[in-house]
DOVEXPA-253287 format. One record per atom (N, C-alpha, C): z, x, y; residue in three letters. Coordinates in steps of 0.05 Angstrom, whole numbers, plus 5000, padded with zeros to 4 digits. Layout:
<vomars>
ZXYala...
</vomars>
This chain:
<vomars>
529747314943unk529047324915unk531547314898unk533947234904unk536747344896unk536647004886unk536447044862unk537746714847unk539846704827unk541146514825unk543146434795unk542446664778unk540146574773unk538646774738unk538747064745unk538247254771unk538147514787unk541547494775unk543147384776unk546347434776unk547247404756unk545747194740unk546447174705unk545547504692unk543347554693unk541747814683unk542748004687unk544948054712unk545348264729unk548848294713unk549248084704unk551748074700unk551948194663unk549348114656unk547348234628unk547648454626unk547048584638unk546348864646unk543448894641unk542748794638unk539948764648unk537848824670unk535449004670unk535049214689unk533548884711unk533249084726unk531548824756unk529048984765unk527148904765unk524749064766unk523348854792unk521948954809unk521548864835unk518048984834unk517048764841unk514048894844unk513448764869unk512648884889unk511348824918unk509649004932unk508148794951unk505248904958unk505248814987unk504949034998unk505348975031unk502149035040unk501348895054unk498348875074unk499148965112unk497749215111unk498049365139unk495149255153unk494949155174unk492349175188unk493149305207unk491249615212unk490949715238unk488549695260unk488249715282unk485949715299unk485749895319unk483950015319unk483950165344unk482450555340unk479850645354unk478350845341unk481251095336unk483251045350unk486051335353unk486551235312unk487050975292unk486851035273unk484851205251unk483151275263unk480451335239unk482451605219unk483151785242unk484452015218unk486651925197unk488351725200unk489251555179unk487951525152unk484351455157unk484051435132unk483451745115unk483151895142unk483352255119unk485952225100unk488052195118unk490952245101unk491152035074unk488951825075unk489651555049unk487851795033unk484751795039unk484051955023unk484452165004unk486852365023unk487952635014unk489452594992unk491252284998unk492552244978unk491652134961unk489651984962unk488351874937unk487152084921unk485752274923unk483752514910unk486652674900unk488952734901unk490752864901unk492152724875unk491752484875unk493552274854unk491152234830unk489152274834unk486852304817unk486352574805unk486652794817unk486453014809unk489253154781unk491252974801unk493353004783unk494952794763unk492352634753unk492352384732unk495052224736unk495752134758unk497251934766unk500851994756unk500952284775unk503552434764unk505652264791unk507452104778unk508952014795unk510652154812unk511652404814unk511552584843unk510452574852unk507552694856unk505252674865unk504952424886unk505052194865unk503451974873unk506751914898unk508851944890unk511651854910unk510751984939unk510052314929unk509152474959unk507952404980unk505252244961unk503052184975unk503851914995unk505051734980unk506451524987unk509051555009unk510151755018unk511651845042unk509351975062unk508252085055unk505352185075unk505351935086unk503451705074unk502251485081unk504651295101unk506251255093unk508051115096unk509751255136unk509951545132unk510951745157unk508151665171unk505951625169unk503851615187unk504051325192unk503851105180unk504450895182unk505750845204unk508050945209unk510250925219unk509251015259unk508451205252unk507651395279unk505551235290unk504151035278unk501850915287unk503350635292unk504950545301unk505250215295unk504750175317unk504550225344unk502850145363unk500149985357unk499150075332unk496549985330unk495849785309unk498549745308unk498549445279unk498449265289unk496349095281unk494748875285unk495748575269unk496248645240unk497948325227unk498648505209unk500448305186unk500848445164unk501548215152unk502648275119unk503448045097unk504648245074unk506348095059unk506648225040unk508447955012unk507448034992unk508447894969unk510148064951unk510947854923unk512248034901unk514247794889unk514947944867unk516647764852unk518448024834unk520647804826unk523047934804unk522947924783unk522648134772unk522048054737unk525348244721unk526048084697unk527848194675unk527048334657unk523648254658unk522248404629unk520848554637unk520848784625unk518649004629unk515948974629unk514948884604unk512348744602unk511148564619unk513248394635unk512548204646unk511448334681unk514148604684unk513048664703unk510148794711unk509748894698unk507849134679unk505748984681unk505248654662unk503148424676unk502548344707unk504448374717unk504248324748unk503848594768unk504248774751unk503449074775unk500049044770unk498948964747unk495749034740unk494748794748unk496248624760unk494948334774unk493448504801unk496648474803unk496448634835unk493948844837unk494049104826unk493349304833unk490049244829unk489449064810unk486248864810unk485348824827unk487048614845unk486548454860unk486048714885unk487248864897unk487148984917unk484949204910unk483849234880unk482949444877unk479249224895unk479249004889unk476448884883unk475748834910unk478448814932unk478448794965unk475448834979unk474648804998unk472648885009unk472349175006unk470649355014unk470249685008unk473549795006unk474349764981unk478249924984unk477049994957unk475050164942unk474850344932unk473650604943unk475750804950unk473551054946unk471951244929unk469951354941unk468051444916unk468251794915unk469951824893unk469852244890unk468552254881unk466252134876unk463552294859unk462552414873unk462052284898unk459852454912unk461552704925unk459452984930unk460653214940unk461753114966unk463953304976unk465253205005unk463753455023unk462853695007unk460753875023unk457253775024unk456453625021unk453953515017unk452653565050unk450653805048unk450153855073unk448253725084unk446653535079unk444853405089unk446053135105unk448753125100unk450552875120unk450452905141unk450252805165unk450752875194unk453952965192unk453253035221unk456053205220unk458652995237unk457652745246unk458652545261unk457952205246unk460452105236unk460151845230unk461151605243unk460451465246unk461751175253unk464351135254unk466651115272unk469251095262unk469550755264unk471150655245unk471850385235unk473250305262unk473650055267unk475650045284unk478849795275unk477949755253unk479749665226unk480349805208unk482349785200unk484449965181unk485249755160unk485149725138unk487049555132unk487949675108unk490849675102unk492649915077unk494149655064unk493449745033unk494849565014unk496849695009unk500149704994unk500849914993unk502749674956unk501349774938unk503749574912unk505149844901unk508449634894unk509349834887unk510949694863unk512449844846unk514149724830unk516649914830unk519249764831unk521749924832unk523949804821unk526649974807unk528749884802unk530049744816unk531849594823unk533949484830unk534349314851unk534849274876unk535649154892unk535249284923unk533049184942unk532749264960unk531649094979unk533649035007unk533748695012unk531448755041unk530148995052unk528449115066unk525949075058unk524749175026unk523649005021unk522648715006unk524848585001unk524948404991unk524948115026unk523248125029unk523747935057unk521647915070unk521047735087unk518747695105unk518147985117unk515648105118unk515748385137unk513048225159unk512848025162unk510448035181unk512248025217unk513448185219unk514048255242unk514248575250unk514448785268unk514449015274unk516649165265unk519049075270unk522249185257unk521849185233unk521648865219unk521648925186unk519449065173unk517849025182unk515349245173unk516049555165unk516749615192unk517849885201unk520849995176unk522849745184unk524349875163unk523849865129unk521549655116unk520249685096unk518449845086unk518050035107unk516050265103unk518150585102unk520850485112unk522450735106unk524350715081unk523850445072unk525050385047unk522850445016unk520950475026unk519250535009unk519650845010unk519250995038unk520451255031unk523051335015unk525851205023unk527951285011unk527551194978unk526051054969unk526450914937unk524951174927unk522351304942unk521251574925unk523251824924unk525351714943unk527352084939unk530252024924unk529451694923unk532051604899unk531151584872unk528651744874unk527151724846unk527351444829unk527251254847unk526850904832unk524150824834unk522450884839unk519150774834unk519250824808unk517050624804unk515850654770unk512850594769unk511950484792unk509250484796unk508850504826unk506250604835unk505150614861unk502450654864unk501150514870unk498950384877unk496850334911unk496450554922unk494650564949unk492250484958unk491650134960unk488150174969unk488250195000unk485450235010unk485350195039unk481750055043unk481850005061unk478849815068unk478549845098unk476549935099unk474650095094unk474550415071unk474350455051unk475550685038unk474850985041unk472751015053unk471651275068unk470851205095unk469951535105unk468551455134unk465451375130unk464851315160unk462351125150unk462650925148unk464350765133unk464250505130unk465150355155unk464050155155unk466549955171unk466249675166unk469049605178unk470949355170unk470549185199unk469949035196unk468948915224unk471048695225unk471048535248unk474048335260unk472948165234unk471948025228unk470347785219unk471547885190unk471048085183unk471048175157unk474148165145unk474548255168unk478648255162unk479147875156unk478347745170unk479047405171unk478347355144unk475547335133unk474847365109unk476047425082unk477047695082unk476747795063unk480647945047unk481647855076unk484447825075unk485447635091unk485047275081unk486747215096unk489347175094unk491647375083unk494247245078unk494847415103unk493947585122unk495447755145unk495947495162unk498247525173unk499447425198unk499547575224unk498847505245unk499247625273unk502347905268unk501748045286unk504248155291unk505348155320unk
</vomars>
């Protein structure tokens, strides 16, 4: 992402604003408690009207589990672009965060009670995972700025997403997942469908 204009701007003083969106596919019934921890963090970032500590915390949770599961990563993809203008980036985080919000089931629903006793006490576990993760950040970070559809870069783009929340450089963060509760599921077919930019891993 490093061009002429990245070096003209930079030489500006001019800030560098980075918006990217990485696509996790997991498989396998050992992921289902994964989606408790997306959840936890999602109801947690909602509860606390999108307080960027919060939402950075939740985003090292996700990201440390991530990590502990990569045995079970299936493909992945990830996009983004460099923006000089605020606004411009700001246009492209609400592209993004659209687009992943409208995904197959990657909304979850807190309306309904999570004590609702007439639920069985045993649901369906998914045997697809798939985690959007958009983010927007200051400056220069060549981990994730790069192809991640392989296991290493993945891996070190998911600890770079950790260190940018304790270098306090996020400015936006953004978590869907699909299937978005339990119960649901994401079937092989559905993944081909409905995300095809994943690549094998």
């Amino acid at each position: 992402m490093n061009s002429w204009r990245d070096r003209i701007n930079q030489l500006g003083g001019r800030t560098r604003f980075v918006i990217c969106r990485i696509f996790i596919h997991l498989s396998g019934a050992e992921v289902a408690p994964l989606l408790g921890v997306l959840n936890r963090a999602a109801r947690e970032a909602v509860d606390e009207d999108g307080d960027m500590q919060v939402l950075g915390e939740g985003l090292v949770d996700i990201c440390q589990n991530l990590i502990q599961l990569d045995t079970y990563w299936q493909s992945a993809a990830n996009e983004g672009d460099v923006f000089w203008s605020e606004g411009e980036a700001e246009e492209y985080v609400t592209e993004l965060f659209t687009d992943s919000a409208q995904r197959y089931l990657s909304e979850p629903d807190f309306s309904q009670s999570a004590s609702n006793r007439d639920e069985p006490l045993t649901l369906p576990a998914t045997q697809n995972l798939i985690v959007m993760i958009t983010v927007a950040y200051e400056g220069e970070v060549p981990e994730l700025e790069a192809d991640l559809s392989n296991v290493s870069a993945l891996q070190a783009g998911l600890k770079a997403l950790i260190n940018l929340h304790y270098q306090g450089r996020l400015r936006a963060i953004q978590v869907h997942f699909s299937p978005a509760q339990f119960g649901e599921e994401l079937t092989s077919d559905q993944v081909l469908v409905n995300f095809p930019e994943l690549i094998p891993l």
